[in-house]
Structures are given as C-alpha cells and as structure tokens.
LUMLUMDREN-2810 file (N, C-alpha, C; in Angstrom, 1 decimal):
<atoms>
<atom><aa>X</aa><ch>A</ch><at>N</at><xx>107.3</xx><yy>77.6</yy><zz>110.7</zz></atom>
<atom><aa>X</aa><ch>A</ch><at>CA</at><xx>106.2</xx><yy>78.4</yy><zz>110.4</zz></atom>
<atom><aa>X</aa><ch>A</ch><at>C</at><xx>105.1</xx><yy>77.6</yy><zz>109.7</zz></atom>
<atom><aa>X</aa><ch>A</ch><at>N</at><xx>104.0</xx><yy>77.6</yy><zz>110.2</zz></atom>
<atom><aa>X</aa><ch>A</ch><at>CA</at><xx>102.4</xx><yy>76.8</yy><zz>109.5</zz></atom>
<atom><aa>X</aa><ch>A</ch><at>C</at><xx>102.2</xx><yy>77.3</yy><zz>108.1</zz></atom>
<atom><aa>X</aa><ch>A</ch><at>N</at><xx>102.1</xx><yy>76.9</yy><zz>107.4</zz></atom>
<atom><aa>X</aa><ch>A</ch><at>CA</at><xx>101.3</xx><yy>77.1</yy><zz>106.3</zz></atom>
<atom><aa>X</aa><ch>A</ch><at>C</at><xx>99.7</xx><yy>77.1</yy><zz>106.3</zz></atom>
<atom><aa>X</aa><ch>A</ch><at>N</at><xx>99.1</xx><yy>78.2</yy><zz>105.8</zz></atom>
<atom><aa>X</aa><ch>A</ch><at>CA</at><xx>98.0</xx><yy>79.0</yy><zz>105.4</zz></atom>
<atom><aa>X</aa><ch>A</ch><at>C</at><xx>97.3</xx><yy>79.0</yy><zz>104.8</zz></atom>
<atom><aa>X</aa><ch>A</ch><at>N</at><xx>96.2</xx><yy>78.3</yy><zz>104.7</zz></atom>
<atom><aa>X</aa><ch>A</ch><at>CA</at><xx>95.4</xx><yy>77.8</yy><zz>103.3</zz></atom>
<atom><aa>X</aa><ch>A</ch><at>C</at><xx>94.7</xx><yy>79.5</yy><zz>103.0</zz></atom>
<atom><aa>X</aa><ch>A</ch><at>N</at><xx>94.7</xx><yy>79.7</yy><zz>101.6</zz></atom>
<atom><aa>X</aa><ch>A</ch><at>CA</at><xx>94.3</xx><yy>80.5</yy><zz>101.3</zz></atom>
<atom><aa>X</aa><ch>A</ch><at>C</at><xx>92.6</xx><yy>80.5</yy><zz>101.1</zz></atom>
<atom><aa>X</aa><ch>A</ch><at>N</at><xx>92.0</xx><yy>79.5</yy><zz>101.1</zz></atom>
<atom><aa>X</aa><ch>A</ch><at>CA</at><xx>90.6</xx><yy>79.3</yy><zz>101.7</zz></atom>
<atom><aa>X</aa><ch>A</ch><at>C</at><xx>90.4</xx><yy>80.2</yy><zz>103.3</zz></atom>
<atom><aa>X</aa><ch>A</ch><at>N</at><xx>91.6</xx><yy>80.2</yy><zz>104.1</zz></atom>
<atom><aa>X</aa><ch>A</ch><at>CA</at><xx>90.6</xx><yy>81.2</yy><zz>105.0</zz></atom>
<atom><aa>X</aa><ch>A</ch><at>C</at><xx>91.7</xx><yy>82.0</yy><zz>105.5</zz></atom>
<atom><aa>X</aa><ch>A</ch><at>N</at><xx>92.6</xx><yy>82.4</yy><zz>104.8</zz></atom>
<atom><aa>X</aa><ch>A</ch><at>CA</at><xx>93.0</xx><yy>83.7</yy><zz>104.5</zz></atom>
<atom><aa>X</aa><ch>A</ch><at>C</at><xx>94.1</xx><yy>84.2</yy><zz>103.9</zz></atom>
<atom><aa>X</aa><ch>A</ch><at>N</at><xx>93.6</xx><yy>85.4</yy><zz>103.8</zz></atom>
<atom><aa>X</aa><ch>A</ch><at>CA</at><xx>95.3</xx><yy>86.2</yy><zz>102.6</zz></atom>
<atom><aa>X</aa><ch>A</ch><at>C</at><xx>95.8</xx><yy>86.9</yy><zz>103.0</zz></atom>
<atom><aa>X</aa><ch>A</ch><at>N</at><xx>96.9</xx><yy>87.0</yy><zz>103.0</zz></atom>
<atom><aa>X</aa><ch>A</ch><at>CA</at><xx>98.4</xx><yy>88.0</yy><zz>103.3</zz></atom>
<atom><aa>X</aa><ch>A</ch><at>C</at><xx>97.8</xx><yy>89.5</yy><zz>103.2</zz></atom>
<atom><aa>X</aa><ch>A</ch><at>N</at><xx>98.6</xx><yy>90.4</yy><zz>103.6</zz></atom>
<atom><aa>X</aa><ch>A</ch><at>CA</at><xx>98.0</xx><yy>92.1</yy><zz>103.4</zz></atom>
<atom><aa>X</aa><ch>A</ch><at>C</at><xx>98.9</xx><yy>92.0</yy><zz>102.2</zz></atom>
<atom><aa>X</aa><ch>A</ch><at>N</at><xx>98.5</xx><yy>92.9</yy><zz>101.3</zz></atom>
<atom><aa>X</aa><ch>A</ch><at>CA</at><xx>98.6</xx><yy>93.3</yy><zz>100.2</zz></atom>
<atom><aa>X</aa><ch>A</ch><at>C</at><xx>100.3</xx><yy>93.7</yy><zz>100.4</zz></atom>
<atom><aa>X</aa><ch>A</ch><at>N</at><xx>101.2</xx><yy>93.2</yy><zz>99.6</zz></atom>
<atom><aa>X</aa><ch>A</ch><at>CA</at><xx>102.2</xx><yy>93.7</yy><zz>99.3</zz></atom>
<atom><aa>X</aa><ch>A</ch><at>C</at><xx>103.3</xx><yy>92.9</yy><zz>100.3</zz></atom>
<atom><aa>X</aa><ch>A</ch><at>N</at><xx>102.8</xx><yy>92.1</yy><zz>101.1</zz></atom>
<atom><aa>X</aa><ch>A</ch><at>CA</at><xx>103.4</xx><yy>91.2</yy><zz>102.5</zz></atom>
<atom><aa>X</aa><ch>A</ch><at>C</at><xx>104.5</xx><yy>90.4</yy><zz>101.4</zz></atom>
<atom><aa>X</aa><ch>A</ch><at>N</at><xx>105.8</xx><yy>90.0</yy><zz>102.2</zz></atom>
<atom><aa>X</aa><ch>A</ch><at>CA</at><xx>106.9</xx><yy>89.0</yy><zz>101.1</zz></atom>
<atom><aa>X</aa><ch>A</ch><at>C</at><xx>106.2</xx><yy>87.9</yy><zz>102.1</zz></atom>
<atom><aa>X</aa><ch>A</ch><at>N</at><xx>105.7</xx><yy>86.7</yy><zz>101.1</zz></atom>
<atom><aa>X</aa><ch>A</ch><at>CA</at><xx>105.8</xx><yy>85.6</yy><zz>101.5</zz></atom>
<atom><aa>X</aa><ch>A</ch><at>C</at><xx>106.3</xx><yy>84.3</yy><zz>100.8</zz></atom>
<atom><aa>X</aa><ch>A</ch><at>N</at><xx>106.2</xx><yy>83.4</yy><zz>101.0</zz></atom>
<atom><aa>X</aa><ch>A</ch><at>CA</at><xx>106.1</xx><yy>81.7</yy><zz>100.4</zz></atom>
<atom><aa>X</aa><ch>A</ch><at>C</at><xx>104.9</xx><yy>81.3</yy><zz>100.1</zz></atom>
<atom><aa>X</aa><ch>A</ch><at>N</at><xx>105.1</xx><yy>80.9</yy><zz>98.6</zz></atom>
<atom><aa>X</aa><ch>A</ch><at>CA</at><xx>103.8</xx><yy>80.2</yy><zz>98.3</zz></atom>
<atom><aa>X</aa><ch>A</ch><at>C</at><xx>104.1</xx><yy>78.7</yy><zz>98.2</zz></atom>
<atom><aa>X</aa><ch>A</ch><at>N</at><xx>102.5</xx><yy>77.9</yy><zz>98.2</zz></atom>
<atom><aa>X</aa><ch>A</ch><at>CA</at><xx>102.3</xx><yy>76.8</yy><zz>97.9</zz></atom>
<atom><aa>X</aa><ch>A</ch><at>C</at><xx>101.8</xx><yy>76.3</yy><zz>96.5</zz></atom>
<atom><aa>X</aa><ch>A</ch><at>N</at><xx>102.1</xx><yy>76.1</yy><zz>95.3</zz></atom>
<atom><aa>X</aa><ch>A</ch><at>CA</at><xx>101.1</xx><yy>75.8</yy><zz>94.1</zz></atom>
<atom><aa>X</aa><ch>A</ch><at>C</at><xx>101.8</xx><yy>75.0</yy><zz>93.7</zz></atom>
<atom><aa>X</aa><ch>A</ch><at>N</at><xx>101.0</xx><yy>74.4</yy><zz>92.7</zz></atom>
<atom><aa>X</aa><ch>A</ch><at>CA</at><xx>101.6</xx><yy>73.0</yy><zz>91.8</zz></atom>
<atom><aa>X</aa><ch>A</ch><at>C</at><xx>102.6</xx><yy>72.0</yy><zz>92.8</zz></atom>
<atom><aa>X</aa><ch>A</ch><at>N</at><xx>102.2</xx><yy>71.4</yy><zz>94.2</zz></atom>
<atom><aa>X</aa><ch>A</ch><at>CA</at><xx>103.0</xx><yy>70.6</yy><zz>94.9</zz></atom>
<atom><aa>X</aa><ch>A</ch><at>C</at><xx>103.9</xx><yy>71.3</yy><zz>94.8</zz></atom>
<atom><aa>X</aa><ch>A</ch><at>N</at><xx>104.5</xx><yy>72.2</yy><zz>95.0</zz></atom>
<atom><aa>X</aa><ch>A</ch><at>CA</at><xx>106.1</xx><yy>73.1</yy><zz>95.1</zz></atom>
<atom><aa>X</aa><ch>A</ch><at>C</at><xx>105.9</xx><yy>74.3</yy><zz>95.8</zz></atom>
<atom><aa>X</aa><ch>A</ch><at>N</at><xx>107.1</xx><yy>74.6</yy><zz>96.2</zz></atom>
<atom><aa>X</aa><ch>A</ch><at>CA</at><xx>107.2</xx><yy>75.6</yy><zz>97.1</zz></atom>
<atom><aa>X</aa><ch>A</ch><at>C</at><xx>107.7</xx><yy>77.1</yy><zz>96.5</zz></atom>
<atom><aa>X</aa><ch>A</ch><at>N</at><xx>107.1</xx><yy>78.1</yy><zz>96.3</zz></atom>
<atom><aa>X</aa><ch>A</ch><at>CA</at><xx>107.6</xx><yy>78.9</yy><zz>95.5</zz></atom>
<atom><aa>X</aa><ch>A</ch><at>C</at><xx>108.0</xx><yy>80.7</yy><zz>96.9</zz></atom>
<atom><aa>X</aa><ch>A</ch><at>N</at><xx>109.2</xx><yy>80.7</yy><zz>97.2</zz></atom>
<atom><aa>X</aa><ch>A</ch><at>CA</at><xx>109.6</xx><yy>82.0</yy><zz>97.6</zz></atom>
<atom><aa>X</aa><ch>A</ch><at>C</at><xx>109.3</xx><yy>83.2</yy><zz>97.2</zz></atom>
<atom><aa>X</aa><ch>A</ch><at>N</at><xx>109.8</xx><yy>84.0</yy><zz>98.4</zz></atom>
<atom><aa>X</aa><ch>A</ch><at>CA</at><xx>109.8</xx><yy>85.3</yy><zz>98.0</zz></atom>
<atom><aa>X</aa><ch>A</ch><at>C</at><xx>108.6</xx><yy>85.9</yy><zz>96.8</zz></atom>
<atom><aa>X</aa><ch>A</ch><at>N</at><xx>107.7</xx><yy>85.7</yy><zz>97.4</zz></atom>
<atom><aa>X</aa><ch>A</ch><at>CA</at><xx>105.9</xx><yy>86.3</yy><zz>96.6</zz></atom>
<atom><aa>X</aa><ch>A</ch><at>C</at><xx>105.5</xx><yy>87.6</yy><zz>97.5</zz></atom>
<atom><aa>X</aa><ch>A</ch><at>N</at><xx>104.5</xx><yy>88.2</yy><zz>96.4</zz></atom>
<atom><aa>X</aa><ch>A</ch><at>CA</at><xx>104.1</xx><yy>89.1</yy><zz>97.0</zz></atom>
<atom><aa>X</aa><ch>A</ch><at>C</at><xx>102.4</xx><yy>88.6</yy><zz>96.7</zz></atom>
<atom><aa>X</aa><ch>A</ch><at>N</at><xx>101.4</xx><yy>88.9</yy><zz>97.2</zz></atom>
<atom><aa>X</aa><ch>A</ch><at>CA</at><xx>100.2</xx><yy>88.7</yy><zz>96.8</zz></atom>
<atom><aa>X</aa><ch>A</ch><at>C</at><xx>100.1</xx><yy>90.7</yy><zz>96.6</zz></atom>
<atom><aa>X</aa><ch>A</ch><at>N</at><xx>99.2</xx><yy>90.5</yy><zz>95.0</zz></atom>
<atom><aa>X</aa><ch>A</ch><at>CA</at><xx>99.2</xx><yy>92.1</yy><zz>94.7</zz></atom>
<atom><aa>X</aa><ch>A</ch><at>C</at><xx>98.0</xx><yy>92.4</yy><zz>94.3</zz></atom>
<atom><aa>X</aa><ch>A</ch><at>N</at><xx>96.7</xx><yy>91.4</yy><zz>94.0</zz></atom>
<atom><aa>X</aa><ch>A</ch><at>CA</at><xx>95.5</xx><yy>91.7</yy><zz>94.4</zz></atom>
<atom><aa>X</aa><ch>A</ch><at>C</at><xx>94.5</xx><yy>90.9</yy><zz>95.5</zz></atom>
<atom><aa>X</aa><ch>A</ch><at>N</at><xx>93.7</xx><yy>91.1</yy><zz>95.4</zz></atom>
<atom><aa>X</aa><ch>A</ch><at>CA</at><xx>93.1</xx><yy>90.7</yy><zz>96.5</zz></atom>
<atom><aa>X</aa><ch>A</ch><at>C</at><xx>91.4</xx><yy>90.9</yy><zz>96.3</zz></atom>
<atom><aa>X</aa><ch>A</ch><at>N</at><xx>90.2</xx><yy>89.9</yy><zz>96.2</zz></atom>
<atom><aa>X</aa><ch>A</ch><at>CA</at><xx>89.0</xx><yy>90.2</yy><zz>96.5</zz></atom>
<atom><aa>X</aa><ch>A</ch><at>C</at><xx>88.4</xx><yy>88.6</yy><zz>97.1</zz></atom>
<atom><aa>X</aa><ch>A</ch><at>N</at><xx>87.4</xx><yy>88.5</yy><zz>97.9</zz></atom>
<atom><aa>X</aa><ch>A</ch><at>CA</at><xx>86.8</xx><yy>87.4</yy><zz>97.9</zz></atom>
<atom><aa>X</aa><ch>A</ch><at>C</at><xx>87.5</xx><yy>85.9</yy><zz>97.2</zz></atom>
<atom><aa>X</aa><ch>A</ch><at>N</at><xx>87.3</xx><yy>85.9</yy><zz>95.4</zz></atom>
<atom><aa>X</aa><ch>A</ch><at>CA</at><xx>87.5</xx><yy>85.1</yy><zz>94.7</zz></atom>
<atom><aa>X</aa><ch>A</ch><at>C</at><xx>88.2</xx><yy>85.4</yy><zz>93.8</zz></atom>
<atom><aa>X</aa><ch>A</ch><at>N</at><xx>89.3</xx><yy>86.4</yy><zz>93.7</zz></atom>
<atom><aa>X</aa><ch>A</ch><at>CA</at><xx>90.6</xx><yy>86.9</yy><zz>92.9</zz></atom>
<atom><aa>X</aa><ch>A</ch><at>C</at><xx>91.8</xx><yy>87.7</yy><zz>93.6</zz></atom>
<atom><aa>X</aa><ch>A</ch><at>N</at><xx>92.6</xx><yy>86.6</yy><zz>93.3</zz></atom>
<atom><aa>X</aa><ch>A</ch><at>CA</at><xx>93.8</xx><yy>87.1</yy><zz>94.0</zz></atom>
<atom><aa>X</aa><ch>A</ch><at>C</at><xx>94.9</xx><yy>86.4</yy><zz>93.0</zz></atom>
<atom><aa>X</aa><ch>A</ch><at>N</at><xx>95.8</xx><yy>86.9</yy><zz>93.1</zz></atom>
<atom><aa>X</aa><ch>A</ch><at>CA</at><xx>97.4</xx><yy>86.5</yy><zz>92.1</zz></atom>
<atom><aa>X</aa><ch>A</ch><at>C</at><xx>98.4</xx><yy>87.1</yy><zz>93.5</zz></atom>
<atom><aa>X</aa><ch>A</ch><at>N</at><xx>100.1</xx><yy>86.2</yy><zz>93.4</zz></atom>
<atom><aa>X</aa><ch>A</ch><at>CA</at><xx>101.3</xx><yy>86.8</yy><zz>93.7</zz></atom>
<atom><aa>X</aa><ch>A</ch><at>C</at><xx>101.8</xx><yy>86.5</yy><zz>92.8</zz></atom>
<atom><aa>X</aa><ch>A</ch><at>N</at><xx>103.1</xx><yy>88.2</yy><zz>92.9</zz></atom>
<atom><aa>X</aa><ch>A</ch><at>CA</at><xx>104.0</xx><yy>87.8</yy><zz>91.6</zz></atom>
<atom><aa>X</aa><ch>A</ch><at>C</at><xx>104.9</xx><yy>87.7</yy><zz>92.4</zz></atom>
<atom><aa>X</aa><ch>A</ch><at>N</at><xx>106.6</xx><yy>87.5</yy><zz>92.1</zz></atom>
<atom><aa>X</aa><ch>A</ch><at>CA</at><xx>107.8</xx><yy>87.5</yy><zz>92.6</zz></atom>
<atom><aa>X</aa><ch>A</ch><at>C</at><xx>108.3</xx><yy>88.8</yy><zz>92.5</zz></atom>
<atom><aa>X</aa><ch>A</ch><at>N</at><xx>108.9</xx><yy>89.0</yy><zz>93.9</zz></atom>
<atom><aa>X</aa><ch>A</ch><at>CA</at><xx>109.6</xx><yy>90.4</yy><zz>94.8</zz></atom>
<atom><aa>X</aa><ch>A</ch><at>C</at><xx>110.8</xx><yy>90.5</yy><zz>93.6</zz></atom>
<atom><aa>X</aa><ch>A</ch><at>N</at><xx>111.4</xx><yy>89.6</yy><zz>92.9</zz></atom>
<atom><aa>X</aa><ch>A</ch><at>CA</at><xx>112.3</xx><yy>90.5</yy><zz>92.3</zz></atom>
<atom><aa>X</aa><ch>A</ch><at>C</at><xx>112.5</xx><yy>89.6</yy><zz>91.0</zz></atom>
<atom><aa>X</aa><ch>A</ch><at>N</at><xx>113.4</xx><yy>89.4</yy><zz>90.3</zz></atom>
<atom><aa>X</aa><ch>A</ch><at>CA</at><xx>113.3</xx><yy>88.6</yy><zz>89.0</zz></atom>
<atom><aa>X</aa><ch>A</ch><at>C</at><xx>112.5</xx><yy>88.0</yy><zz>88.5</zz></atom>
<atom><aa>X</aa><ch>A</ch><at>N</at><xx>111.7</xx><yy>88.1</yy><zz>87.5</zz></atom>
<atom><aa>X</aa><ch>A</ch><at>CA</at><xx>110.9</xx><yy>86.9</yy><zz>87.0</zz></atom>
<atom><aa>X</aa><ch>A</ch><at>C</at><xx>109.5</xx><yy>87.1</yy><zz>86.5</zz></atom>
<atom><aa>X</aa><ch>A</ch><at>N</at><xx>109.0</xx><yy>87.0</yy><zz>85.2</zz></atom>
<atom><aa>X</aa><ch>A</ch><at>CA</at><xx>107.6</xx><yy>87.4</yy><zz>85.2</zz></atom>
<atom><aa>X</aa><ch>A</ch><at>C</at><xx>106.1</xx><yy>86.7</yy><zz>85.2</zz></atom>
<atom><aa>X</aa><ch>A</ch><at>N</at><xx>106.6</xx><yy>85.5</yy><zz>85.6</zz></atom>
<atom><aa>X</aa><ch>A</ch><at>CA</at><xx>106.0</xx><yy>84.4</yy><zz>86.2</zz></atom>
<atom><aa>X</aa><ch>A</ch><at>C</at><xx>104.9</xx><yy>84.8</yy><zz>87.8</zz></atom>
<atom><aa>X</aa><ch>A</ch><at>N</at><xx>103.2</xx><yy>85.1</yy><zz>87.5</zz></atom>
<atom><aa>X</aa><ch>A</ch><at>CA</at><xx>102.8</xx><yy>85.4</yy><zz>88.6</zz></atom>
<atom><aa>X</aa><ch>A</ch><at>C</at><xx>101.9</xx><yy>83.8</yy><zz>88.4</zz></atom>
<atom><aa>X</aa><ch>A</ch><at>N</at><xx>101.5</xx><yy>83.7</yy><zz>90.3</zz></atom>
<atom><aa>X</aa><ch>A</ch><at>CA</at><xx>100.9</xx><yy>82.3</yy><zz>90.6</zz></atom>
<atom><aa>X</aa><ch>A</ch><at>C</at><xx>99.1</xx><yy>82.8</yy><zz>90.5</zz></atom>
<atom><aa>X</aa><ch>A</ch><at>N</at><xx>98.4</xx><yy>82.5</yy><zz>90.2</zz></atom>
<atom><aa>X</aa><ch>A</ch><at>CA</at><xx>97.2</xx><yy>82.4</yy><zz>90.7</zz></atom>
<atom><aa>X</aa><ch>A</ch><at>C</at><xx>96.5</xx><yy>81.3</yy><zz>90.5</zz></atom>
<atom><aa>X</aa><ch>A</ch><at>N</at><xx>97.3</xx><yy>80.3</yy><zz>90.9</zz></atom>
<atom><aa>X</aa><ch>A</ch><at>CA</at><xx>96.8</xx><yy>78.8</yy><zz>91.5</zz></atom>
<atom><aa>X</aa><ch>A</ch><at>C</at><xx>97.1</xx><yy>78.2</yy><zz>93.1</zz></atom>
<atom><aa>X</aa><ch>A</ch><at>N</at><xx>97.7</xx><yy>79.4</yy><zz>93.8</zz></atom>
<atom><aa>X</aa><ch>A</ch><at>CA</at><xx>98.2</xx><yy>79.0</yy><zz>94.9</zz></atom>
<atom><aa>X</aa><ch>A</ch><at>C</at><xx>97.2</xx><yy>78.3</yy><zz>95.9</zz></atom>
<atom><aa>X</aa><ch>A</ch><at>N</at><xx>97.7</xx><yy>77.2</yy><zz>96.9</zz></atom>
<atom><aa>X</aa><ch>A</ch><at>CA</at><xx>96.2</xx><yy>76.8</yy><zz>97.9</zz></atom>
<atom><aa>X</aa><ch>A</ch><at>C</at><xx>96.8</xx><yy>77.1</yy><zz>99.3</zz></atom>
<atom><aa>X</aa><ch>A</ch><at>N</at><xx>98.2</xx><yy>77.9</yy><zz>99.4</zz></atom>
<atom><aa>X</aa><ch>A</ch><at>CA</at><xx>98.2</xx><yy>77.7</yy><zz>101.3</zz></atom>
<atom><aa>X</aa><ch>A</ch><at>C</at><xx>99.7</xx><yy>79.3</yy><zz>100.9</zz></atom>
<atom><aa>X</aa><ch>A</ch><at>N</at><xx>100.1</xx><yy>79.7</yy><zz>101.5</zz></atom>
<atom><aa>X</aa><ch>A</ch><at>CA</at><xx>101.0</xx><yy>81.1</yy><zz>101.9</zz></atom>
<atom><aa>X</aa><ch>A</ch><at>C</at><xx>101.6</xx><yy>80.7</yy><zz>103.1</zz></atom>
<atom><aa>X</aa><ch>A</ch><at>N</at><xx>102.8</xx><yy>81.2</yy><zz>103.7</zz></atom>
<atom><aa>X</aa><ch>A</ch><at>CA</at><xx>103.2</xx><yy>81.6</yy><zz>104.8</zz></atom>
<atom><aa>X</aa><ch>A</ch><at>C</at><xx>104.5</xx><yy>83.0</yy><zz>104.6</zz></atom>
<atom><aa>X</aa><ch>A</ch><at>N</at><xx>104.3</xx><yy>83.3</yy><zz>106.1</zz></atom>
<atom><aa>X</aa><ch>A</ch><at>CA</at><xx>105.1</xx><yy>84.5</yy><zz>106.2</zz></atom>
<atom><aa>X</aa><ch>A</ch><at>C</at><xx>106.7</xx><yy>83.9</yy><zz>105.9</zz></atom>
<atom><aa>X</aa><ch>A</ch><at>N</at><xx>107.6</xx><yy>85.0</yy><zz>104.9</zz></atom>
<atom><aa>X</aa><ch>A</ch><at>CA</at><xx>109.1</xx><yy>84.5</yy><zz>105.0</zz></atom>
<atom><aa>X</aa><ch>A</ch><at>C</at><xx>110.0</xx><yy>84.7</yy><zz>106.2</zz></atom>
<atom><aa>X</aa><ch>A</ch><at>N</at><xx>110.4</xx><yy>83.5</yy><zz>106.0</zz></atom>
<atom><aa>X</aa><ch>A</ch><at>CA</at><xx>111.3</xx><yy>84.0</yy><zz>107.7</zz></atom>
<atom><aa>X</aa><ch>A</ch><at>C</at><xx>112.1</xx><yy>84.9</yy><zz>107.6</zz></atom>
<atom><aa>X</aa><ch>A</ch><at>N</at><xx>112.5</xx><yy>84.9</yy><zz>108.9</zz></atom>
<atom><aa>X</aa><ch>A</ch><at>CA</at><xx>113.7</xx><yy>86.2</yy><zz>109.2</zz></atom>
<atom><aa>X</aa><ch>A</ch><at>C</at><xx>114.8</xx><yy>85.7</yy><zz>109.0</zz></atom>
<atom><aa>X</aa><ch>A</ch><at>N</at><xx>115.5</xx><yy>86.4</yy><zz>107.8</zz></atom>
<atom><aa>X</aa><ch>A</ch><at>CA</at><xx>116.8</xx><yy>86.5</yy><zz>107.8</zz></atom>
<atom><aa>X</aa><ch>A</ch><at>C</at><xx>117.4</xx><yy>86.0</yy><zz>109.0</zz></atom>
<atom><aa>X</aa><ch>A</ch><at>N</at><xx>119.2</xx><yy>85.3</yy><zz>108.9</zz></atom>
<atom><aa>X</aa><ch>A</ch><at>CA</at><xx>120.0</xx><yy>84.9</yy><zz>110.0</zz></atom>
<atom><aa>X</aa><ch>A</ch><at>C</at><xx>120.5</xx><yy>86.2</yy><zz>110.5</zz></atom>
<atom><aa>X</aa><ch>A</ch><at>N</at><xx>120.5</xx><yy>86.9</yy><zz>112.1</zz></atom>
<atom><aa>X</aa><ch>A</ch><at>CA</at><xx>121.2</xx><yy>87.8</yy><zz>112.1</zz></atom>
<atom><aa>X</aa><ch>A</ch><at>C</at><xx>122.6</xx><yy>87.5</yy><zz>112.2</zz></atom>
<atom><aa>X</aa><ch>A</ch><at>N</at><xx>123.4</xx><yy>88.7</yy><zz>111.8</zz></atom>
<atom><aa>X</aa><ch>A</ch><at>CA</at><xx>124.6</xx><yy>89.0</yy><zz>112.0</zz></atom>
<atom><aa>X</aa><ch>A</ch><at>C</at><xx>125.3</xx><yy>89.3</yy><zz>113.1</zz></atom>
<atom><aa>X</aa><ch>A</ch><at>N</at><xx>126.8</xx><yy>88.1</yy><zz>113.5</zz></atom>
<atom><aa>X</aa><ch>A</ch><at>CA</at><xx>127.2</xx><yy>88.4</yy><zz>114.5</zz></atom>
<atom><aa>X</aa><ch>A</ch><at>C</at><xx>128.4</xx><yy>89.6</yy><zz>114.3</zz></atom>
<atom><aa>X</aa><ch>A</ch><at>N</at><xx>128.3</xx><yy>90.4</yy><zz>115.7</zz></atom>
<atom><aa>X</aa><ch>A</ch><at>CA</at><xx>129.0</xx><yy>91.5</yy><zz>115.3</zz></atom>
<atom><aa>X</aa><ch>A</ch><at>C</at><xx>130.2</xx><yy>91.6</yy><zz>116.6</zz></atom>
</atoms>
C-alpha cells in the first residue's frame, strides 16, 4: 500500500489508518479533524498521544483472514 502525502490529501474523517511523522511509522490513527491547514490523528484505542506533525497516511491493511 503507497503512502499519501498529506499535502494532497486526507483520509475521511474517522478512517483507521497509518501514519508517517517524526521518520516513524505510527498505526492504527484516526484523523479527527480536518480543514485546509488543520488537521490532527489520535490513536483508535490506548494512548493519549495525538500526531499533528504527520507528512504522508495510508489505509490499514486488512486483517489475515481466517481459515475455516
């Protein structure tokens, strides 16, 4: 999956994705605002650490399915 510069575009509101900030790769984000020149993601579940230095997003992959 490509990575997304947030220069030319952002996730829909509430989308789980992967961020890019500080050279690291940071999981499971949500982006929870959104305008032109203000936007932040925080983390889908533990932690109260939100990013608003991020420069690229991508969608989280799909889970491995289960064999049945």
């Amino acid at each position: 999956m490509e990575w997304i510069s947030v220069d030319r575009k952002l996730p829909r509101v509430g989308a789980k994705v992967d961020v890019w900030a500080n050279g690291c790769r940071h999981p499971n984000y949500s982006i929870v605002k959104r305008s032109r020149t203000d936007f932040y993601f925080v983390p889908n579940f533990a932690g109260l650490s939100c990013i608003r230095d991020a420069t690229h997003w991508r969608p989280e992959p799909e889970p491995p399915k289960e064999r049945g």
